[in-house]
Structure formats: structure tokens, C-alpha cells
C-alpha positions as CSV (number, residue, x, y, z in Angstrom):
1,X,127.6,109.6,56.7
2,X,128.5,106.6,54.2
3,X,132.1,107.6,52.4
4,X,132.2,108.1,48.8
5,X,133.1,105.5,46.3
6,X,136.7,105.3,45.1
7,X,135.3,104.8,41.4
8,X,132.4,105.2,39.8
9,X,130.8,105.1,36.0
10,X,129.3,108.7,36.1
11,X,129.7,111.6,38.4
12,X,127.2,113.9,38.1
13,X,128.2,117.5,40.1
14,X,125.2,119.3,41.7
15,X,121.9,118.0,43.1
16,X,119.7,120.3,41.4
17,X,117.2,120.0,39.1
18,X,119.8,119.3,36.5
19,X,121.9,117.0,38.3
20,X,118.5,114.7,39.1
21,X,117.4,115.0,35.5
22,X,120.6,113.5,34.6
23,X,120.3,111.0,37.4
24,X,117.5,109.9,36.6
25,X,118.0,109.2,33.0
26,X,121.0,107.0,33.5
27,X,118.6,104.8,36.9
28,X,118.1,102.2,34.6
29,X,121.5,102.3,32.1
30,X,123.6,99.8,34.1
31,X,126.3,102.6,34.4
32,X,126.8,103.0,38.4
33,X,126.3,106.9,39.0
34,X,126.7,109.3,42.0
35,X,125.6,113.0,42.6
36,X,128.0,115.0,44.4
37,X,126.3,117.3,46.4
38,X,127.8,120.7,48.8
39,X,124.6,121.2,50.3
40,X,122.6,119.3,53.2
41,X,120.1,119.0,51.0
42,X,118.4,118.0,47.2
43,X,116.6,120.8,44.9
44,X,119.8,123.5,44.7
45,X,118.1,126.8,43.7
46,X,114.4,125.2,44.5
47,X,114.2,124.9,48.2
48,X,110.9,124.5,50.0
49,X,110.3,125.5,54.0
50,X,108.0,125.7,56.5
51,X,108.1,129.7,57.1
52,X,105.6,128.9,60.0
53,X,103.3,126.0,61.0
54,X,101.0,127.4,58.2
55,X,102.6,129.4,55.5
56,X,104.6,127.0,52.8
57,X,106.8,128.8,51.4
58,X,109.1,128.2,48.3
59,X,112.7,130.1,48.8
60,X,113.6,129.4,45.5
61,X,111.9,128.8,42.1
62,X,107.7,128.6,42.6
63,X,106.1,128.7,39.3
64,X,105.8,126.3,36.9
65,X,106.3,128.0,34.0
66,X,105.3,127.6,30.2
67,X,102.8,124.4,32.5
68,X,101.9,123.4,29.7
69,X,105.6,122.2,28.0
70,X,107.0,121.4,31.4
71,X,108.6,118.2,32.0
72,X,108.0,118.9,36.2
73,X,104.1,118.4,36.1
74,X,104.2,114.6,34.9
75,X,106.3,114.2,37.2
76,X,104.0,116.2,39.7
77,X,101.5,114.2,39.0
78,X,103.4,111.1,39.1
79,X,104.9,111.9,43.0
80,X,100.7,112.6,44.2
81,X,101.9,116.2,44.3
82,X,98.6,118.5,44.2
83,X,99.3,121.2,41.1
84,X,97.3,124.4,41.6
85,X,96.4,126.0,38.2
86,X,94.5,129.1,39.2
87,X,95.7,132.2,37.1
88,X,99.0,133.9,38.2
89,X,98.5,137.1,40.7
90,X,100.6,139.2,37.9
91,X,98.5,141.1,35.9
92,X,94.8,141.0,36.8
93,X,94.1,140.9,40.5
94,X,95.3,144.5,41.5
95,X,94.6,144.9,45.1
96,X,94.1,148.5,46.6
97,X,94.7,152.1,45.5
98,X,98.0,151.9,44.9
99,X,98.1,151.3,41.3
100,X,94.6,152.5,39.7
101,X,93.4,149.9,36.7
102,X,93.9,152.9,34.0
103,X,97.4,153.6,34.9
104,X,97.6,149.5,34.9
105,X,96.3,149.2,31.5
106,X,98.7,151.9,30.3
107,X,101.6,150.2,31.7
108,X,101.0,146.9,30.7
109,X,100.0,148.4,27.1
110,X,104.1,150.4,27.2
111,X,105.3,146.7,28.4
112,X,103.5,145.0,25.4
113,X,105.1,147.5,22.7
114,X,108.5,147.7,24.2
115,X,108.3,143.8,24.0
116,X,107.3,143.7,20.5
117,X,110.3,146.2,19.9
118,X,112.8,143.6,21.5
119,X,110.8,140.7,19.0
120,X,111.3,142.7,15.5
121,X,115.1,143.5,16.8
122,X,116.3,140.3,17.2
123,X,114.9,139.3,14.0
124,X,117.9,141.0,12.4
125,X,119.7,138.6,14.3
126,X,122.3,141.5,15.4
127,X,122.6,141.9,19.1
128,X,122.5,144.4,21.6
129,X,121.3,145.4,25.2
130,X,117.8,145.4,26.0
131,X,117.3,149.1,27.8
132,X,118.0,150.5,24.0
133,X,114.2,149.7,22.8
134,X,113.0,151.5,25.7
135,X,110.7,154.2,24.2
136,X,112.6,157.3,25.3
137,X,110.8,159.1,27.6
138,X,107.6,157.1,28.6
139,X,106.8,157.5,31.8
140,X,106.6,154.1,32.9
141,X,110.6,153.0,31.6
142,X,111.4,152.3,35.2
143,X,109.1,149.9,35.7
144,X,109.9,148.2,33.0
145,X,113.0,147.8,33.8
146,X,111.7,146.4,37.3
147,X,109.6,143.7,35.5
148,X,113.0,142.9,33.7
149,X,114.9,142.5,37.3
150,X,112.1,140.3,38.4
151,X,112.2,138.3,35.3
152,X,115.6,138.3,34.1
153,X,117.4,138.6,37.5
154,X,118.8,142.0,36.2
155,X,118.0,145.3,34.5
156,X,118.0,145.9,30.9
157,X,121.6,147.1,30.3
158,X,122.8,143.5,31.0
159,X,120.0,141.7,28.8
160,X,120.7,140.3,25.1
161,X,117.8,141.0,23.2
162,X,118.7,137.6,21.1
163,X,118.6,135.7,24.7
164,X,115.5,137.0,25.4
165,X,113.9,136.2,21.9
166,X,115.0,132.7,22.2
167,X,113.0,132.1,25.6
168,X,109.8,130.3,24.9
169,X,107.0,131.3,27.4
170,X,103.4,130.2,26.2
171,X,102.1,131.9,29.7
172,X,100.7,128.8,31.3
173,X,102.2,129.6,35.0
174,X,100.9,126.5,37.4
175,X,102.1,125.5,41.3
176,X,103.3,122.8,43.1
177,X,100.3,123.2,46.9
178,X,103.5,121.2,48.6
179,X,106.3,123.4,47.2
180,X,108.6,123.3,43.9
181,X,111.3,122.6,46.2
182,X,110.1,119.7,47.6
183,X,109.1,118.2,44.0
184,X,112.3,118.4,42.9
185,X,113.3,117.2,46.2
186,X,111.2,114.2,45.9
187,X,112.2,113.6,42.4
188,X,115.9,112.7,43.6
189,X,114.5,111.0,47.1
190,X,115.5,107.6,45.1
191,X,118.9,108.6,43.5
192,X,122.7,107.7,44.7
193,X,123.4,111.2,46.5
194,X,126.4,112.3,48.6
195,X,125.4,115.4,50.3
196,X,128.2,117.8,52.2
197,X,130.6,116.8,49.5
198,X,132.0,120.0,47.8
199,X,133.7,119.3,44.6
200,X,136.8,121.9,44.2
201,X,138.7,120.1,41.5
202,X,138.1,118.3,38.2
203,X,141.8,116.4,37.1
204,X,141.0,115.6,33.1
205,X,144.2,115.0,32.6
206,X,144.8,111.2,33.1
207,X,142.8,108.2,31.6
208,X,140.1,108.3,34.1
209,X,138.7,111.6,35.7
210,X,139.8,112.7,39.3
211,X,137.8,114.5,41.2
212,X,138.9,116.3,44.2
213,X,136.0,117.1,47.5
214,X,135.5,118.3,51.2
215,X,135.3,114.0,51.5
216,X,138.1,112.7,49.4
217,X,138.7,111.6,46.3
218,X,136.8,110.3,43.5
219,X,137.6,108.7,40.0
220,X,135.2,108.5,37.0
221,X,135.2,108.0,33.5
222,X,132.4,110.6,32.6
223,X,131.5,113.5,34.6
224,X,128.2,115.5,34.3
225,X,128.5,119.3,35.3
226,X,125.3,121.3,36.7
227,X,127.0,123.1,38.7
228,X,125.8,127.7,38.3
229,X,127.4,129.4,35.9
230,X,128.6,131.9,39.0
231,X,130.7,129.1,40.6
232,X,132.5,128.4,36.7
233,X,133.1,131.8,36.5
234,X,134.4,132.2,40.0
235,X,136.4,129.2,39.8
236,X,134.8,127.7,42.8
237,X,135.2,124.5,41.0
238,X,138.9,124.5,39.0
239,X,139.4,122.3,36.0
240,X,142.8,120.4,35.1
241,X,143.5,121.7,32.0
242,X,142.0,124.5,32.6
243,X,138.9,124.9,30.3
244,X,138.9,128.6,28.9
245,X,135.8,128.4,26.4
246,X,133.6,127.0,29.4
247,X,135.1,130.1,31.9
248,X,134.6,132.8,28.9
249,X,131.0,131.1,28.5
250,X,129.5,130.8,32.0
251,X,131.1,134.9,32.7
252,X,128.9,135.8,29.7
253,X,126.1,133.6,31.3
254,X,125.9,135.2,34.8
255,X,123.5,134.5,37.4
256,X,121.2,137.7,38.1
257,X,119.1,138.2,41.4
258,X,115.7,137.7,42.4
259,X,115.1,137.3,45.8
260,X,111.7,136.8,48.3
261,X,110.1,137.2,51.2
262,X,107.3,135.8,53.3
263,X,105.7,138.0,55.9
264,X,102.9,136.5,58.3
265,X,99.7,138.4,58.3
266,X,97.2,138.9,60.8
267,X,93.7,139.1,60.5
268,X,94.0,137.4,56.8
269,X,90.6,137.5,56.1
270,X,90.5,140.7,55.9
271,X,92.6,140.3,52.7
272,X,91.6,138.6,49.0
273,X,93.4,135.3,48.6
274,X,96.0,135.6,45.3
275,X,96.0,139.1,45.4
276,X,98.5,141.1,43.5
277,X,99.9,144.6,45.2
278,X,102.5,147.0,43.3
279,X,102.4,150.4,43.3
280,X,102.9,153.2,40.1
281,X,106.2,153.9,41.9
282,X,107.8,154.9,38.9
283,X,111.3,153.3,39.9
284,X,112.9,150.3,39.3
285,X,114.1,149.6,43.1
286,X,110.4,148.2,44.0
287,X,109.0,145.0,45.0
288,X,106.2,143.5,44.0
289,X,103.8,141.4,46.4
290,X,101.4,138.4,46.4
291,X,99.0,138.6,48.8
292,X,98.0,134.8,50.7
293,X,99.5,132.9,48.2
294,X,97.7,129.4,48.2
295,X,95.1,131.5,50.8
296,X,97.9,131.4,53.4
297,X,98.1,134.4,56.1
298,X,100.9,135.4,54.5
299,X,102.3,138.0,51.8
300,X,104.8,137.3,49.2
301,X,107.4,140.2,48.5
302,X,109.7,139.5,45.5
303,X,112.5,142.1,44.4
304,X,115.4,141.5,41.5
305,X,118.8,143.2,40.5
306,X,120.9,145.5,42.2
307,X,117.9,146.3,44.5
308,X,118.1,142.9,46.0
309,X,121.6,143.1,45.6
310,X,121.8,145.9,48.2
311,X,119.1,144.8,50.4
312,X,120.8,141.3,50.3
313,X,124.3,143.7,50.9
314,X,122.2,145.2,54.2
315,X,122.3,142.1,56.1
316,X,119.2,139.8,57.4
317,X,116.0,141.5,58.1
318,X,116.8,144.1,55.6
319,X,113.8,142.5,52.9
320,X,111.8,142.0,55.4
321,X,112.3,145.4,56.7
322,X,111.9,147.3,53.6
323,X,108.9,145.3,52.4
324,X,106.9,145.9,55.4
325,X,107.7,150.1,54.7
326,X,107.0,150.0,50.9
327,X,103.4,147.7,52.0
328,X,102.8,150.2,54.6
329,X,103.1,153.0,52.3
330,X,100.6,151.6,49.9
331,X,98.1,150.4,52.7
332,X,98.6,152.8,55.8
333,X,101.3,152.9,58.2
334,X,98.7,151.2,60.6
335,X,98.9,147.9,58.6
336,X,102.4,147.6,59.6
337,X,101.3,145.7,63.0
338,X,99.4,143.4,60.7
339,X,102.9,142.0,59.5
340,X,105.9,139.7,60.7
341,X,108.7,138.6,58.9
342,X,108.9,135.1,58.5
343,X,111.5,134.1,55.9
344,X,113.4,135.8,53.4
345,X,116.0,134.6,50.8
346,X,119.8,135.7,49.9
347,X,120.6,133.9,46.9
348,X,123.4,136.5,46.0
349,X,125.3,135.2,49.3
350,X,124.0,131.2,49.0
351,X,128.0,130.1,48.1
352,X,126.8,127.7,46.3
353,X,124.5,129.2,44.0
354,X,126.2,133.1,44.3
355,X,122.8,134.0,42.3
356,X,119.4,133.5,41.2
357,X,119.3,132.2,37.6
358,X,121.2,133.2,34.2
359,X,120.5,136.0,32.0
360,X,123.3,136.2,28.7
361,X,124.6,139.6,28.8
362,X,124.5,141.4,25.3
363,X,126.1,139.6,22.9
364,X,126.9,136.7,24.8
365,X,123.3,134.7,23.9
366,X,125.1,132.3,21.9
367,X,127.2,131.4,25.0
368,X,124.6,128.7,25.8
369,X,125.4,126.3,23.0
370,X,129.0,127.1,23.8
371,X,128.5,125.9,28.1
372,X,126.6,122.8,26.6
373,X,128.8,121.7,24.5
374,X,130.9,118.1,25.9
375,X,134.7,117.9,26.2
376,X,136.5,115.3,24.9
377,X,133.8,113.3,25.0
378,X,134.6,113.4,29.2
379,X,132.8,115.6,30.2
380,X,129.4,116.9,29.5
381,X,127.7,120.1,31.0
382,X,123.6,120.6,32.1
383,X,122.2,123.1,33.8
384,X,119.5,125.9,33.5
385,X,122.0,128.1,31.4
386,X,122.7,125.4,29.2
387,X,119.4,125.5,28.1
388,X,118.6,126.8,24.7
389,X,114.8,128.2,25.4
390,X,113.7,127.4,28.9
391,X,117.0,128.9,30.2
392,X,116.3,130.6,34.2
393,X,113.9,127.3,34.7
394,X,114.1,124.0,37.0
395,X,112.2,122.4,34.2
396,X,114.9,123.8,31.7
397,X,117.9,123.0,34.1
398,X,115.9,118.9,34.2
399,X,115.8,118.7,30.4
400,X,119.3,119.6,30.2
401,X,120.2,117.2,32.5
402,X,118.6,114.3,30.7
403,X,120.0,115.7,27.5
404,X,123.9,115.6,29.0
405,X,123.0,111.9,30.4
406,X,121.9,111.1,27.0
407,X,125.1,112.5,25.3
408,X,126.6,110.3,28.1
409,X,125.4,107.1,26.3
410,X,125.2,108.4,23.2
411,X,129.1,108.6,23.6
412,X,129.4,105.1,25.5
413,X,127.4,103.3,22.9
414,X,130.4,104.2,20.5
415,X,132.9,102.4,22.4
């Protein structure tokens, strides 16, 4: 392991999707830069793995969302990385009995209207929590809320209705064959990266910046934040004067949960490829499956909230374990030999992401502007929940990373 620099132009923290967006920008600047990095690895919440010699399978982030805006598929295409565009397993492809087409329609027409509720709300531009333009009584109010746990990381109670007007989704939804994880990854294969290096303090308070980690010391004259609004929050990283706006905005920014799970299938042709399998359950503490994702022998479980809070809570296996029972209660408990687990993920426990992606709990939406904003001209903040409409994205967390390396230069050019 090479040791760090003792001084550097820009430091960015976290080597995200953020932290190589900002990276990236400054390659060619003439500033020298470094990421600072805790984990063995690139990519931060988009990790890619082998779940077995045949199943690909992304632990993080998957979907390219809103395709057609997303700054990830020129670079796809620039890094030779194959981008599948075949229609999302959400909506259409029901498989089995489990959750008739009528009783789909009907949900996905209570979804639609509760939706448009949340959309002529916010346009009073007063704020509140999501779960108050349920429609009191309809039957299918827990599964809404479950969409909202897979979505937003959480249930409605903890969503800002301004938050979630702000998001812009035009529903293009595209993959990466080879794994989000390892596009990001190969988008900072180039960069100046020190991995293992767990930044704990960030010293403002002379001239230059001093930044404290697991391998020494490190002075800068800018410094580039990415780190999740969890580890702000939780003071994992301190700062030197403390920074009280950025602590009040990242706790009003906090990461909720979504977590997945890969389970090998046998006999896989006996099984549609991209299928889609969720039952009418009527509860929110459900998960909802892709069947052979990509065509793999595989299926796809993927749960949110405090449901994949307290499976996460249970200890390993524990996805895995309740997946394979929910599946087998939809399919027959003799489908239960059909499945292994393979891989599952516990973002909640991850220290260094202590979550899945931000949500602004009610009113707290304007917090984003607030955790963007620079400090002194110092230091400057990226990340996903920085970002002021692709928020709970890697394309949003990139774009805010070449945004803070811009107010970088911006700032420089001054001088």
C-alpha cells in the first residue's frame, strides 16, 4: 500500500459515485487531487459480485433510472459496457396466481391517485408527511406504503411530499449486463484513490485543511465531501469548528433502507426470464421479486424500511430465509427445494454507508440546498442527497460531484 501524500490540492472524501464524478472533473485541471477511501474497494453504495459462477448480481444500486437524463449511460457506453433496455419487471410481467391482473389494475389505479394527491399538495408549496394523502380506508394502503419503502427507503410517515415532488423520474429504467457496481467501479479505475483510509477528522481551522485518517495525516486547501448523510449525522466524520447547519441538514436527510437478495434457482427454465412476483398481501412488510434477472437462474428479492431493518436486525440468512417462505407461499411449499441463497445485502450495518439512500423527512426537503451549499469557500459537499431532483441515485450522487468540483474552480479561478 503506497502512503498518502502529506499535501495535496483537493481532497475529495468517499469513492462513490460522487467522489469519482468529482474526480473526474478536476483529471485534467492541473490541481493534484486524491480520493480518500474506508473501503477496499470503488463504487460505495453500487457494489457488483459474483453471487455464483453464473448469477451477476448488483448488492447496491441496479437500475439506471430516468435512462434517458442519466449522465452513467455515456459513460456506459464509453467503458464497452453492454446496457440492457428491456422494460422493467415492475408493473406488467405478473408471474403466477398470487396477484390476479384485476386486483393489479386496481392497485396500480389507488397508486396512481394517491400519487396525483401528493402532486396537487405540494403545489401549495406547504409541507407535510406523505402517509396523510393516503385515501382512508382503501384496501390496498399497505401496499402503498410498501412501494414507498422500496422506493424511498422508508414508509410514508417519514416522506416530505415537497421531496418527493421535486424528484424527476421520466420512467426510462435501463441496466448495466456487467453490473452498476462495476461501472462505477470502472469509471474511477484511472483516478488517484487511497483505499482503507478512513477519514475521522476534518481540522478547518488553520490556513490549509487537516485531515485526520486510519493512515495519517493529510493537508489540503479544498476538500470535497461525499461522504452519506448517516455518517454526518453520526458524526463518524467530526468537523473542526464544528459545522451545525451541515449536522441539522444531513439528520433531516437520512438514509432509509432497501435491501436485496439473490437466491439460485434450479430448473430455471421452468421459469419466464424478467418476471415480476408479489403477492396482494395487503401489508407493508413484503418483498417483492424479480424472477432471472438478465435470464440468470436466479431470483431477485428486494425489501425496504423497518422490514429490512428487522430482517437486517435478525442476523445473516435472515433475507434469505424469509424470502424463500414468502416465495414458497405464493408458489408451493414444494418450490422451496428449487431455491438457495446466494447473496444478500445489509446496508443498515455497512459502517460506512449505515443506509440505503436519502429520503428528506417532512419538512426537511429544503435541507438539500442547505448540505450543498460550500463553506468558506473550503469546503464543498456532493453526494446523492445533495442532489436537488435525482436525489437516492448514482447518476444524481455523479452530477453532484462534478457540480462541487466545478464550485472547486469556480472558487480557484477567483484567486
Amino acid at each position: 500500500m503506497s502512503s498518502l501524500p502529506s499535501t495535496i490540492d483537493v481532497a475529495i472524501i468517499g469513492a462513490g459515485a460522487a467522489g469519482l464524478g468529482a474526480a473526474n472533473a478536476l483529471k485534467d485541471s492541473g490541481l493534484s487531487s486524491i480520493v480518500l477511501e474506508a473501503r477496499d474497494r470503488l463504487g460505495g453504495r453500487a457494489h457488483t459480485v459474483m453471487a455464483s459462477p453464473d448469477v451477476v448480481f448488483d448488492v447496491g444500486c441496479g437500475w439506471l433510472h430516468s435512462a434517458d437524463m442519466n449522465s452513467f449511460v455515456p459513460i456506459a457506453e464509453r467503458l464497452n459496457f453492454e446496457i440492457n433496455k428491456d422494460l422493467p419487471p415492475w408493473r406488467e410481467r405478473a408471474y403466477g396466481k398470487a396477484f390476479p391482473q384485476a386486483d393489479r389494475d386496481e392497485f396500480v389505479f389507488a397508486l396512481d391517485q394517491f400519487y396525483d394527491r401528493i402532486e396537487a399538495a405540494a403545489q401549495s408549496g406547504k409541507d407535510s408527511s406523505a402517509d396523510r394523502y393516503l385515501e382512508p380506508g382503501n384496501r390496498w394502503n399497505p401496499m402503498i406504503d410498501a412501494i414507498s419503502t422500496y422506493v424511498n427507503g422508508c414508509e410514508l410517515d417519514q416522506v416530505s411530499i415537497l421531496d418527493v415532488d421535486a424528484y424527476e423520474d421520466t420512467n426510462v429504467n435501463w441496466r448495466v449486463r456487467r453490473g452498476y457496481g462495476a461501472l462505477v467501479a470502472a469509471y474511477g479505475a484511472q483516478l488517484p484513490v487511497a483505499l482503507n483510509c478512513e477519514v475521522r477528522l476534518i481540522d478547518h481551522s488553520g490556513k490549509r485543511i487537516r485531515i485526520e485518517t486510519s493512515r495519517g495525516t493529510i493537508e489540503a486547501d479544498k476538500v470535497i465531501v461525499t461522504v452519506p448523510t448517516n455518517l454526518i449525522a453520526d458524526e463518524a466524520i467530526r468537523f473542526s469548528p464544528a459545522l451545525p447547519d451541515k449536522l441539522d441538514a444531513a439528520r433531516g436527510l437520512p438514509l432509509g433502507l432497501a435491501d436485496k437478495v439473490t437466491l439460485a434457482l434450479a430448473e430455471p427454465d421452468t421459469m419466464p426470464k424478467e418476471g415480476n412476483l408479489r403477492g396482494a398481501t395487503m401489508r407493508t412488510e413484503m418483498g417483492t421479486y424479480h424472477i432471472r434477472p438478465f435470464g440468470q437462474p436466479c431470483i431477485e428479492g428486494f425489501f425496504g424500511g423497518r422490514f429490512a431493518q428487522a430482517l437486517e436486525d435478525a442476523g445473516d440468512g435472515a433475507i434469505a430465509a424469509h424470502s424463500i417462505d414468502e416465495i414458497a407461499g405464493f408458489l408451493g411449499n414444494d418450490f422451496r427445494r428449487k431455491l438457495k441463497p446466494l447473496r444478500e445485502s445489509h446496508w443498515a450495518h455497512d459502517p460506512f454507508a449505515r443506509g440505503s439512500y436519502s429520503h428528506a423527512l417532512p419538512g426537511h426537503a429544503d435541507k438539500r440546498a442547505v448540505l450543498a451549499a460550500p463553506v468558506d469557500g473550503r469546503l464543498f459537499f456532493a453526494g446523492e442527497a445533495t442532489s436537488p431532483h435525482f436525489f437516492s441515485t448514482a447518476h444524481g450522487a455523479r452530477d453532484s460531484g462534478e457540480r462541487a468540483a466545478k464550485e472547486v474552480l469556480v472558487e480557484l479561478a477567483r484567486k
